[in-house]
mmCIF entry with sequence, helices, sheets and N, C-alpha, C, O atoms, coordinates in Angstrom:
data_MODEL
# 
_entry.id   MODEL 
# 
_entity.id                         1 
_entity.type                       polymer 
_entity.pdbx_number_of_molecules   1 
# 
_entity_poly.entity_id                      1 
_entity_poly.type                           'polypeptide(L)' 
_entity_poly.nstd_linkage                   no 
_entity_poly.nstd_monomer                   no 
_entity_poly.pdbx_seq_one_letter_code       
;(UNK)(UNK)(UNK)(UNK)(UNK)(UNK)(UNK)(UNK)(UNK)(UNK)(UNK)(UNK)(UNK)(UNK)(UNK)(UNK)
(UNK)(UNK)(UNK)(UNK)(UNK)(UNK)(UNK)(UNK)(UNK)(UNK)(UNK)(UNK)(UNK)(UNK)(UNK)(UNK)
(UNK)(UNK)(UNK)(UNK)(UNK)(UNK)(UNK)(UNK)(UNK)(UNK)(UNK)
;
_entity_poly.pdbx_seq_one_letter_code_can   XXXXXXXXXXXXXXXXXXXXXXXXXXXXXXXXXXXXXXXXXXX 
_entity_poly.pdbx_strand_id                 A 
# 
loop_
_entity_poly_seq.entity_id 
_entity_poly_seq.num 
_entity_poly_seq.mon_id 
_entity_poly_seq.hetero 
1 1  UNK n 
1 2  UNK n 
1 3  UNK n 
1 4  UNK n 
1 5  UNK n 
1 6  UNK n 
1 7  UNK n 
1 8  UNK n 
1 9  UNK n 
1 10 UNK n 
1 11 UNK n 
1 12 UNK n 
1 13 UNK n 
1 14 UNK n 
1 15 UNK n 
1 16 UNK n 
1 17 UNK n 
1 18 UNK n 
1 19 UNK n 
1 20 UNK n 
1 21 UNK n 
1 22 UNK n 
1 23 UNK n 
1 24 UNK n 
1 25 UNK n 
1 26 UNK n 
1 27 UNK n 
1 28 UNK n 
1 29 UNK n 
1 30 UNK n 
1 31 UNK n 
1 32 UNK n 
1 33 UNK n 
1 34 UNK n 
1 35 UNK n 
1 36 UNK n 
1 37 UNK n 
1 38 UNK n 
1 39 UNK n 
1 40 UNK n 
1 41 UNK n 
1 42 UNK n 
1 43 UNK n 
# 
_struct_asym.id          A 
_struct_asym.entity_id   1 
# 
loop_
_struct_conf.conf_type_id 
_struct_conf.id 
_struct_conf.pdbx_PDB_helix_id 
_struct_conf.beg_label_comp_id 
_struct_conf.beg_label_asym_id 
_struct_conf.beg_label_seq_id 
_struct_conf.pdbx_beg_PDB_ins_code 
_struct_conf.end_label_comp_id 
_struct_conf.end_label_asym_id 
_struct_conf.end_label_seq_id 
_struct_conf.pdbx_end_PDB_ins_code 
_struct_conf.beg_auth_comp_id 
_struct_conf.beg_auth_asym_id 
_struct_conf.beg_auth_seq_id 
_struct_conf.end_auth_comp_id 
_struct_conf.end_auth_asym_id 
_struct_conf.end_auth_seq_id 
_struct_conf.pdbx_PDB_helix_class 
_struct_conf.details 
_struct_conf.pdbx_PDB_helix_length 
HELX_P HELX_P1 AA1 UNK A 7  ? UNK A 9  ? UNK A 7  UNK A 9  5 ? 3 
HELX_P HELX_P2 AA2 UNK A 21 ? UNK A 23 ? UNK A 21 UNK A 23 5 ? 3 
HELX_P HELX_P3 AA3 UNK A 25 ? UNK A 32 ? UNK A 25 UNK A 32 1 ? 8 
# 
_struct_conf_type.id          HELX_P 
_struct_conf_type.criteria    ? 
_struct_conf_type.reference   ? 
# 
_struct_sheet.id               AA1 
_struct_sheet.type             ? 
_struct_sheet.number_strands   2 
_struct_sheet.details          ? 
# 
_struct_sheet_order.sheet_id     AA1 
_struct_sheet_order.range_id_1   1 
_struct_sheet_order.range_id_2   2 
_struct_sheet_order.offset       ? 
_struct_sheet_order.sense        anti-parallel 
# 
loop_
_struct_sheet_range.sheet_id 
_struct_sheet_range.id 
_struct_sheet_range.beg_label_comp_id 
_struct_sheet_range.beg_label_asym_id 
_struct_sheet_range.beg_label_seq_id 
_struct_sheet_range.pdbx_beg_PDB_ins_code 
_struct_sheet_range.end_label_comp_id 
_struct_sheet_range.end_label_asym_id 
_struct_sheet_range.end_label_seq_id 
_struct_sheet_range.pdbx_end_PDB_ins_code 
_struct_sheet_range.beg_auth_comp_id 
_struct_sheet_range.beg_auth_asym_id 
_struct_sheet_range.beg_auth_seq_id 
_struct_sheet_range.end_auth_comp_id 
_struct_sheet_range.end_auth_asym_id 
_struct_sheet_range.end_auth_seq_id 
AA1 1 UNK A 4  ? UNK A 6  ? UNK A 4  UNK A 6  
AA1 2 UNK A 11 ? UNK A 13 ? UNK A 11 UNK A 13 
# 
loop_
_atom_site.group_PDB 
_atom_site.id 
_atom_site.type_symbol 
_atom_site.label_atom_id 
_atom_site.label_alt_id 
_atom_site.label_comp_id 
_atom_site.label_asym_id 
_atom_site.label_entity_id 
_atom_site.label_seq_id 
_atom_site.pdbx_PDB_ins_code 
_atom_site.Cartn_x 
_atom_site.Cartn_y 
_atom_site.Cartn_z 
_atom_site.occupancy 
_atom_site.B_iso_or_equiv 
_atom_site.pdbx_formal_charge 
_atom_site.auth_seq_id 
_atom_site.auth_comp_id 
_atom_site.auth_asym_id 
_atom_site.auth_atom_id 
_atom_site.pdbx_PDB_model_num 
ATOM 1   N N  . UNK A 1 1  ? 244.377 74.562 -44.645 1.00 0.00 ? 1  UNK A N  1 
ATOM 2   C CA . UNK A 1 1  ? 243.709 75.018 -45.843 1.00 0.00 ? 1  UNK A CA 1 
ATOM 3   C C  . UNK A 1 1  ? 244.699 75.861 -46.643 1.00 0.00 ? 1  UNK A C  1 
ATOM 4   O O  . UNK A 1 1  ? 245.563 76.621 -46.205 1.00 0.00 ? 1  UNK A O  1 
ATOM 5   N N  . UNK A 1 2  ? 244.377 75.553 -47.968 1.00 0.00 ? 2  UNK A N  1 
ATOM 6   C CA . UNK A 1 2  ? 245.601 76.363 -48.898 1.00 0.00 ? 2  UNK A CA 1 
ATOM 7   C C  . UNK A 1 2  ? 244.269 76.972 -49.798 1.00 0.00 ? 2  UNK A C  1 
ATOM 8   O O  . UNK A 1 2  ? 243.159 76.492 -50.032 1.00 0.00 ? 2  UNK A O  1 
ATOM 9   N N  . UNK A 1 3  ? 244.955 78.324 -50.205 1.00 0.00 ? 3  UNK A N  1 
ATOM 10  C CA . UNK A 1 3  ? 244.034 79.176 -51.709 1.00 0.00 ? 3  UNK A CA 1 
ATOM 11  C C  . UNK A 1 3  ? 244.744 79.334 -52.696 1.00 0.00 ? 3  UNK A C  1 
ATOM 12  O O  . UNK A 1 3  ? 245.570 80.240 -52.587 1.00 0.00 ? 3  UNK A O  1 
ATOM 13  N N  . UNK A 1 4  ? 244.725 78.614 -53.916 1.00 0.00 ? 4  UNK A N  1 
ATOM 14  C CA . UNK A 1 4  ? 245.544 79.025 -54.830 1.00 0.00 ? 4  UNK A CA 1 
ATOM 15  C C  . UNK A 1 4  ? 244.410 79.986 -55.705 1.00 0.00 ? 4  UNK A C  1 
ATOM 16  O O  . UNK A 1 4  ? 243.217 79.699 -55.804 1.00 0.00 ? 4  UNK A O  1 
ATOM 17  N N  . UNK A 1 5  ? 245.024 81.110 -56.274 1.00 0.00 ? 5  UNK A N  1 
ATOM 18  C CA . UNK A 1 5  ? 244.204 81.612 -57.437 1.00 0.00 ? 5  UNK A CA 1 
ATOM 19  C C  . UNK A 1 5  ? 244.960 81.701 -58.825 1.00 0.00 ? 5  UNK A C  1 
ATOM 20  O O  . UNK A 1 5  ? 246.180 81.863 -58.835 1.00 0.00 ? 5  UNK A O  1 
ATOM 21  N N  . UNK A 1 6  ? 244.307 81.606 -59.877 1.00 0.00 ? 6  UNK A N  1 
ATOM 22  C CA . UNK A 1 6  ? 244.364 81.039 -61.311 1.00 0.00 ? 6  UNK A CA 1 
ATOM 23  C C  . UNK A 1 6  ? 244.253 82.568 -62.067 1.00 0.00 ? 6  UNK A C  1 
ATOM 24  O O  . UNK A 1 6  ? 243.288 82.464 -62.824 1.00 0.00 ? 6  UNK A O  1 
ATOM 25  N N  . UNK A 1 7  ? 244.662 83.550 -62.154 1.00 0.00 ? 7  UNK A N  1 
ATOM 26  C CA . UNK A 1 7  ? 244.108 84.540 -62.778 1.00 0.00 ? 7  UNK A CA 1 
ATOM 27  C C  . UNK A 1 7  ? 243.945 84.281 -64.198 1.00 0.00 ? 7  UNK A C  1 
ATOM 28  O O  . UNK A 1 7  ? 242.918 84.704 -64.729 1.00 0.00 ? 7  UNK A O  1 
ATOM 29  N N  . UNK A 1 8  ? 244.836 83.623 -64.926 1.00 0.00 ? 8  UNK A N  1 
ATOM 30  C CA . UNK A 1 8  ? 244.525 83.974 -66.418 1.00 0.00 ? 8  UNK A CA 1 
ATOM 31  C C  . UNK A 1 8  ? 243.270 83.189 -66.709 1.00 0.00 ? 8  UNK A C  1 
ATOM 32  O O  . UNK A 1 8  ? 242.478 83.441 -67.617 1.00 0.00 ? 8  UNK A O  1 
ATOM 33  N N  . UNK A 1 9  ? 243.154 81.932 -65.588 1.00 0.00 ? 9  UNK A N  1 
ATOM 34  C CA . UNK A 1 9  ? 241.820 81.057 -65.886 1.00 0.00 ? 9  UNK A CA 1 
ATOM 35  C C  . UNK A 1 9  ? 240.202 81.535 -65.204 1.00 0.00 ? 9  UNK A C  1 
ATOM 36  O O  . UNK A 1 9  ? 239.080 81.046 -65.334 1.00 0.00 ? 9  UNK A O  1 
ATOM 37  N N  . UNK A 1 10 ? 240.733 82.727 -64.438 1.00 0.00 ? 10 UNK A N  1 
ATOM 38  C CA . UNK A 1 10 ? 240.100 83.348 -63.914 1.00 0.00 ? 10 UNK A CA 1 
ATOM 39  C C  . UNK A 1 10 ? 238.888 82.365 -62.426 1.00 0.00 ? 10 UNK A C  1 
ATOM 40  O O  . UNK A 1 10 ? 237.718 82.394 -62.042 1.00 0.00 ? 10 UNK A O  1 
ATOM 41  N N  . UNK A 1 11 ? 240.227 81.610 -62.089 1.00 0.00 ? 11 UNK A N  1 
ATOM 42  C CA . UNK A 1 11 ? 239.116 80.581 -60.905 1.00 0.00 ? 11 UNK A CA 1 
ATOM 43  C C  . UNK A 1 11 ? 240.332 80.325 -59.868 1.00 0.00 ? 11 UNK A C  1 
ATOM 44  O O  . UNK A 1 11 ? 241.558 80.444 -59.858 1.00 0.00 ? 11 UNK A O  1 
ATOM 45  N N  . UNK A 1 12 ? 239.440 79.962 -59.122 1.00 0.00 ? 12 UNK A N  1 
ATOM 46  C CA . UNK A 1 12 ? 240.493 80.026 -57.327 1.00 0.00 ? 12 UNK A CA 1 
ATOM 47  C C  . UNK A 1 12 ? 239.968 78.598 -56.925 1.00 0.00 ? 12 UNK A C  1 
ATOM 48  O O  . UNK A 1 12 ? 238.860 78.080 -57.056 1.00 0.00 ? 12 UNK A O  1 
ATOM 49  N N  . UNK A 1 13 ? 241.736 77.918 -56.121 1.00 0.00 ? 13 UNK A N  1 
ATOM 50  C CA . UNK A 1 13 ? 241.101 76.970 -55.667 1.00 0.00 ? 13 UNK A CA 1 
ATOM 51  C C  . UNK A 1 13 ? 241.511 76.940 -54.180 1.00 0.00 ? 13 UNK A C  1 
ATOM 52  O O  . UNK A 1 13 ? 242.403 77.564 -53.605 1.00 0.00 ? 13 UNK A O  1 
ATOM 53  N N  . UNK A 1 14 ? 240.515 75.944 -53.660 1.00 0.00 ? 14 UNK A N  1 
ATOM 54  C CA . UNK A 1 14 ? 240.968 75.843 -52.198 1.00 0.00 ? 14 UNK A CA 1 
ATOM 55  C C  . UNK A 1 14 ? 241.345 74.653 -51.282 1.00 0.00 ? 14 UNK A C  1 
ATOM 56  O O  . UNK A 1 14 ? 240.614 74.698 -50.293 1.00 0.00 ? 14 UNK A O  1 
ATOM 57  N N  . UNK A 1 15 ? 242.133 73.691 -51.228 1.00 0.00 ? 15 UNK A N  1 
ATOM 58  C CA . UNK A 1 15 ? 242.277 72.675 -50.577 1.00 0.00 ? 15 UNK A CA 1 
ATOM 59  C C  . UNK A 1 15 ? 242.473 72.700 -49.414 1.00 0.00 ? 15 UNK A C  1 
ATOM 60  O O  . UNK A 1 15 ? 243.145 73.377 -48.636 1.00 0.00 ? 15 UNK A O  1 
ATOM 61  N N  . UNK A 1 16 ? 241.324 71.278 -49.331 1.00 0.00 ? 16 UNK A N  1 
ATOM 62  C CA . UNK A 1 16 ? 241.872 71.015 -47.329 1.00 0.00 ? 16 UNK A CA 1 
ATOM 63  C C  . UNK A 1 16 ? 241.795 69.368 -47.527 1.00 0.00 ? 16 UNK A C  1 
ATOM 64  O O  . UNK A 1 16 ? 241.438 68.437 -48.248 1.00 0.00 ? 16 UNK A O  1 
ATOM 65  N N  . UNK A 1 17 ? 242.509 69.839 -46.123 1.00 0.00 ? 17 UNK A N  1 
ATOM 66  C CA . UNK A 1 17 ? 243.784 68.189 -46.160 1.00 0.00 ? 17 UNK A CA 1 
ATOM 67  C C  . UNK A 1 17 ? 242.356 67.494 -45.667 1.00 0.00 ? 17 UNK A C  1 
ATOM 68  O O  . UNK A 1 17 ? 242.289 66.294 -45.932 1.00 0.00 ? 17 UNK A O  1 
ATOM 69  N N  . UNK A 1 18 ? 240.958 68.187 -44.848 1.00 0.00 ? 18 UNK A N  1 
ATOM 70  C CA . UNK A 1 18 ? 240.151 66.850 -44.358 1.00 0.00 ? 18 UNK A CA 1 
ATOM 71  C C  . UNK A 1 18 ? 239.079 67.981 -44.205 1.00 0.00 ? 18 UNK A C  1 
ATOM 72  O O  . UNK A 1 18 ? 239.288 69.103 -43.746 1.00 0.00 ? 18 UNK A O  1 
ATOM 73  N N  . UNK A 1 19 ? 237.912 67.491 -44.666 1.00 0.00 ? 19 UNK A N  1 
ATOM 74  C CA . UNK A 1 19 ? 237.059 67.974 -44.439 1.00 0.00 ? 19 UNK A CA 1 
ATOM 75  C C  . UNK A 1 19 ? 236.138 67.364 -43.254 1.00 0.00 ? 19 UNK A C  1 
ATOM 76  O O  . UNK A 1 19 ? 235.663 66.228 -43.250 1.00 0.00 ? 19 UNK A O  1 
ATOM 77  N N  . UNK A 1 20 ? 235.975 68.396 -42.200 1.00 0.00 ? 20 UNK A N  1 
ATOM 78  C CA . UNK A 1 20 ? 235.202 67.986 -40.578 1.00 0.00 ? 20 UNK A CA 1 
ATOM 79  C C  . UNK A 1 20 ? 233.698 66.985 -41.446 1.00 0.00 ? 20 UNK A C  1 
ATOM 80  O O  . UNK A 1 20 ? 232.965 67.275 -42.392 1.00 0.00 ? 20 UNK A O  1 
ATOM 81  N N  . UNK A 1 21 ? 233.802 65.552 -40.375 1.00 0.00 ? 21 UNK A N  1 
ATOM 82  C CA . UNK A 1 21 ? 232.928 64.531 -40.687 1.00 0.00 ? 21 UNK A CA 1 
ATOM 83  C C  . UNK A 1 21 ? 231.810 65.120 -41.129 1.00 0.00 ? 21 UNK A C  1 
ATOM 84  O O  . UNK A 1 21 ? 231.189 64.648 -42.081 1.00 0.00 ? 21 UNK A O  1 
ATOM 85  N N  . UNK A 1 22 ? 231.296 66.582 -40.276 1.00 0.00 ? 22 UNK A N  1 
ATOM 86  C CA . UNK A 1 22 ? 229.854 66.786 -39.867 1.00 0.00 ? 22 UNK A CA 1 
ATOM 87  C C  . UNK A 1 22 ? 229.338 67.566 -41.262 1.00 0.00 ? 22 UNK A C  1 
ATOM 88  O O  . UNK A 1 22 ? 228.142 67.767 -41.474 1.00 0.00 ? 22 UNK A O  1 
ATOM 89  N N  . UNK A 1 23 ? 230.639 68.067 -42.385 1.00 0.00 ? 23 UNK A N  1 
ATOM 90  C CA . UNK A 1 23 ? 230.384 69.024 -43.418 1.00 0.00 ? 23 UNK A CA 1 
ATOM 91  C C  . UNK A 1 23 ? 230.354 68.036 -44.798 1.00 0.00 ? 23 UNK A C  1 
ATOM 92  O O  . UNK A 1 23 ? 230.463 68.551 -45.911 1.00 0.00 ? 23 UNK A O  1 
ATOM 93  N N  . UNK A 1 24 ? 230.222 66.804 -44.653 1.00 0.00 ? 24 UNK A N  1 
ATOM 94  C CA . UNK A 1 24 ? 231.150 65.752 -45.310 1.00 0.00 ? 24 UNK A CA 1 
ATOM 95  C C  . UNK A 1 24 ? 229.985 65.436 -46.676 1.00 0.00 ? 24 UNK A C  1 
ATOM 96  O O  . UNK A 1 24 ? 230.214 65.465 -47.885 1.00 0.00 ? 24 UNK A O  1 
ATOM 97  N N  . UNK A 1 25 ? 228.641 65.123 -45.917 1.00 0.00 ? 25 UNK A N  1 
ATOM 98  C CA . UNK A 1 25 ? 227.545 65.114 -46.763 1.00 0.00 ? 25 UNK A CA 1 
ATOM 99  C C  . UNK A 1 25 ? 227.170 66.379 -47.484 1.00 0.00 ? 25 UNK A C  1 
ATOM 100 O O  . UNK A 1 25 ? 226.564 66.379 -48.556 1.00 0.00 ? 25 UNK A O  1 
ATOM 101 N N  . UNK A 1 26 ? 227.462 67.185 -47.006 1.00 0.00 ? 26 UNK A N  1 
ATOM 102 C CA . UNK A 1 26 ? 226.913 68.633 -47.528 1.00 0.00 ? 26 UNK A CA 1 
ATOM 103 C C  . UNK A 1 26 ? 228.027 69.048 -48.601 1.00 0.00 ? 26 UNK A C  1 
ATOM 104 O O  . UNK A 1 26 ? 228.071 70.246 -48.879 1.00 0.00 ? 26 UNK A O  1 
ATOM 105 N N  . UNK A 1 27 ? 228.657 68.449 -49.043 1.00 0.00 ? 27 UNK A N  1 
ATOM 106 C CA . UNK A 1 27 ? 230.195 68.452 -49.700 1.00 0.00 ? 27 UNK A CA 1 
ATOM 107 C C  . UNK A 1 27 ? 229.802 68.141 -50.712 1.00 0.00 ? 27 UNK A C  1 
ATOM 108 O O  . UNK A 1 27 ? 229.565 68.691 -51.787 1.00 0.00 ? 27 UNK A O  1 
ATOM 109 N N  . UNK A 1 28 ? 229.729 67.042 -50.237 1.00 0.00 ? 28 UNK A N  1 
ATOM 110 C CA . UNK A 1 28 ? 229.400 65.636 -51.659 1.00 0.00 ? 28 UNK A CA 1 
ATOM 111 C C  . UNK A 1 28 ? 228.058 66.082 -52.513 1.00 0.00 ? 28 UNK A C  1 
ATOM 112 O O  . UNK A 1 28 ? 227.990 66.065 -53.742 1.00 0.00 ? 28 UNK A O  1 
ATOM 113 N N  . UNK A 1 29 ? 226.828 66.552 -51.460 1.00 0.00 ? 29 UNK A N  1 
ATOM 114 C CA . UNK A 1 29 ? 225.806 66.722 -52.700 1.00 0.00 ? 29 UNK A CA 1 
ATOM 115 C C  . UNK A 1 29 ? 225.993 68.097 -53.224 1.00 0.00 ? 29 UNK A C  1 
ATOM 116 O O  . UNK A 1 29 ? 225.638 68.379 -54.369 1.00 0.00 ? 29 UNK A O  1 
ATOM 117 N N  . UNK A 1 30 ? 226.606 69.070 -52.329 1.00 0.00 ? 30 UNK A N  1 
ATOM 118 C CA . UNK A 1 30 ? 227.374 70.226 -53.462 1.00 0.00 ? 30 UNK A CA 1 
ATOM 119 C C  . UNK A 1 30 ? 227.707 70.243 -54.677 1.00 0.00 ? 30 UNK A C  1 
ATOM 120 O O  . UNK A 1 30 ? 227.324 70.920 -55.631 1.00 0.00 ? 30 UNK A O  1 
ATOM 121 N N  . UNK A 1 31 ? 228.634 69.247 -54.535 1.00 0.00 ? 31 UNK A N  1 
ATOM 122 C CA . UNK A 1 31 ? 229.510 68.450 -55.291 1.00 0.00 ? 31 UNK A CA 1 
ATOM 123 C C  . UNK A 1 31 ? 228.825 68.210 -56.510 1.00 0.00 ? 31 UNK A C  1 
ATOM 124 O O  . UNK A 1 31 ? 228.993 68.877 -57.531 1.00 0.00 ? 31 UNK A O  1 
ATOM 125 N N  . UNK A 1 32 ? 228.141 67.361 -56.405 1.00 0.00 ? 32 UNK A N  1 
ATOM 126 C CA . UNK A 1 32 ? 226.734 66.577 -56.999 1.00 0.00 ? 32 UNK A CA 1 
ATOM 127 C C  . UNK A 1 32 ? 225.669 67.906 -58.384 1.00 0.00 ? 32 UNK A C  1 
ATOM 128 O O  . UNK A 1 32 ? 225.629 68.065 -59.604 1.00 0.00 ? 32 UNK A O  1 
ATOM 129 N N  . UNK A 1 33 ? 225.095 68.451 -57.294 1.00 0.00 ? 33 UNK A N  1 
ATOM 130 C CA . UNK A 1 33 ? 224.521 69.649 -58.298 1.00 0.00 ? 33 UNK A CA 1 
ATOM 131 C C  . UNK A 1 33 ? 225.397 70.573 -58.422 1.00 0.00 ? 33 UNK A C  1 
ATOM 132 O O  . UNK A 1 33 ? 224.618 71.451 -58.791 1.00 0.00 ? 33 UNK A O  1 
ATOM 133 N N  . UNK A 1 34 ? 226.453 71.105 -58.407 1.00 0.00 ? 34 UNK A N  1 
ATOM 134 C CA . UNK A 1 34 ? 226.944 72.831 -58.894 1.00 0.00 ? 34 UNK A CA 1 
ATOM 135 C C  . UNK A 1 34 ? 227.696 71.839 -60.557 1.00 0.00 ? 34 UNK A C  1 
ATOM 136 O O  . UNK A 1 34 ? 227.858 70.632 -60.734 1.00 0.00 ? 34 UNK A O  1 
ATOM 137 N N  . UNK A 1 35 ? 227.937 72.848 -61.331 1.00 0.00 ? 35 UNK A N  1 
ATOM 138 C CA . UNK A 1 35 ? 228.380 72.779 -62.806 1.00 0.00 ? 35 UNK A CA 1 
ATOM 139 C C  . UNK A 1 35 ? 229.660 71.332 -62.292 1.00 0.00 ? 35 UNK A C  1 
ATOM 140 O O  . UNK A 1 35 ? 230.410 71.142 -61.335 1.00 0.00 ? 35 UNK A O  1 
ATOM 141 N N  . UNK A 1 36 ? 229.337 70.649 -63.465 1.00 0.00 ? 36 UNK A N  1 
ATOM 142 C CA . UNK A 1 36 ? 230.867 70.013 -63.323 1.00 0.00 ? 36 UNK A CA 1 
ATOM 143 C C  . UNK A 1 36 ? 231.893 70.556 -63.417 1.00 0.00 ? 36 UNK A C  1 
ATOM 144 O O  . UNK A 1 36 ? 232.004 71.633 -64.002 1.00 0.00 ? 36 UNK A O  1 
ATOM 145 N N  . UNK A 1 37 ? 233.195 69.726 -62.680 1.00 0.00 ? 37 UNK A N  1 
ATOM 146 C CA . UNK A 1 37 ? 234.411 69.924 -61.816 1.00 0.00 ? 37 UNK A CA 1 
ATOM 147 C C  . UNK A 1 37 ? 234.410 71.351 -61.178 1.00 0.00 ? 37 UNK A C  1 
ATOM 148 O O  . UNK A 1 37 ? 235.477 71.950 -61.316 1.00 0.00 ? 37 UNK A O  1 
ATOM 149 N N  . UNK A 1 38 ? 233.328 72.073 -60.442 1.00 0.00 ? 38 UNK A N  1 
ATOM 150 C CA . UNK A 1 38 ? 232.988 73.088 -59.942 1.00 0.00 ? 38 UNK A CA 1 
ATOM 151 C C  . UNK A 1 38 ? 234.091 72.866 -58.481 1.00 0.00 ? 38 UNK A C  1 
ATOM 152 O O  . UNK A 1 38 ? 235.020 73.558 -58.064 1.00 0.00 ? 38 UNK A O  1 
ATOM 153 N N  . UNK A 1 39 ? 233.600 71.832 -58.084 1.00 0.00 ? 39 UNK A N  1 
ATOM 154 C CA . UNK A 1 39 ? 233.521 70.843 -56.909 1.00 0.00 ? 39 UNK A CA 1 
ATOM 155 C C  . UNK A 1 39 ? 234.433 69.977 -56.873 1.00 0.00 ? 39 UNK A C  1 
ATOM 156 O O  . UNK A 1 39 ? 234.525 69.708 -58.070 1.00 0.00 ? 39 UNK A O  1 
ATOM 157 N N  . UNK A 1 40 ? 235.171 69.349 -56.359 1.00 0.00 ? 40 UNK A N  1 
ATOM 158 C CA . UNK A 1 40 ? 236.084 68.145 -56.575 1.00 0.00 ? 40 UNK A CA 1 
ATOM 159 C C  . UNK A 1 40 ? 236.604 67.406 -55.578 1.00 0.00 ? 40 UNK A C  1 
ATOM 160 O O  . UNK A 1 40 ? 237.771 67.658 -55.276 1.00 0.00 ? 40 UNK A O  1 
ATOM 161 N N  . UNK A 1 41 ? 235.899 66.348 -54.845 1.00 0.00 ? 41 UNK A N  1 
ATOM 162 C CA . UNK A 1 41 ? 236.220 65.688 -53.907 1.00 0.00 ? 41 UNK A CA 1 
ATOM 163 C C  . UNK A 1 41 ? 236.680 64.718 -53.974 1.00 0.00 ? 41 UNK A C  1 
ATOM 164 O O  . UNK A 1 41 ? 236.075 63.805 -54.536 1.00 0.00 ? 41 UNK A O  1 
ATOM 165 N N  . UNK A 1 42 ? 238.408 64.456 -53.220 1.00 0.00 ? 42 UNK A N  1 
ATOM 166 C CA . UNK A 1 42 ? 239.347 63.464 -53.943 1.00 0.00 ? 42 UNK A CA 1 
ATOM 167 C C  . UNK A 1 42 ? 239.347 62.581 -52.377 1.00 0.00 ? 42 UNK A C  1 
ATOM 168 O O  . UNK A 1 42 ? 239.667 63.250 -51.395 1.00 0.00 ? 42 UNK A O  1 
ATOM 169 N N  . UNK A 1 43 ? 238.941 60.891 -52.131 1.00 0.00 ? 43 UNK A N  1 
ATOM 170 C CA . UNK A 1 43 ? 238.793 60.207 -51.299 1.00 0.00 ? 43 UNK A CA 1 
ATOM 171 C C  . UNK A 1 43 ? 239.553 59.416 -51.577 1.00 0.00 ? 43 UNK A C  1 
ATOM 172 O O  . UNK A 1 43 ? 239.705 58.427 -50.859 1.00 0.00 ? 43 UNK A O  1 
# 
């Protein structure tokens, strides 16, 4: 897992190389309802 933070844009991001199978659905409909590109799941 990496944290980048954005200060002047005032937003933080966080990548992971794989998200565990079992968190995978709970991702996606996250994903789904929070504001767009809140969320960003790249497959």
């Amino acid at each position: 897992m990496k944290a980048r933070i954005d200060e002047d844009q005032l937003i933080s991001k966080v990548l992971l190389d794989e998200i565990p199978e079992k968190y995978q659905d709970l991702v996606r409909q996250a994903a789904r309802e929070c504001t767009p590109s809140a969320i960003i799941v790249e497959e």
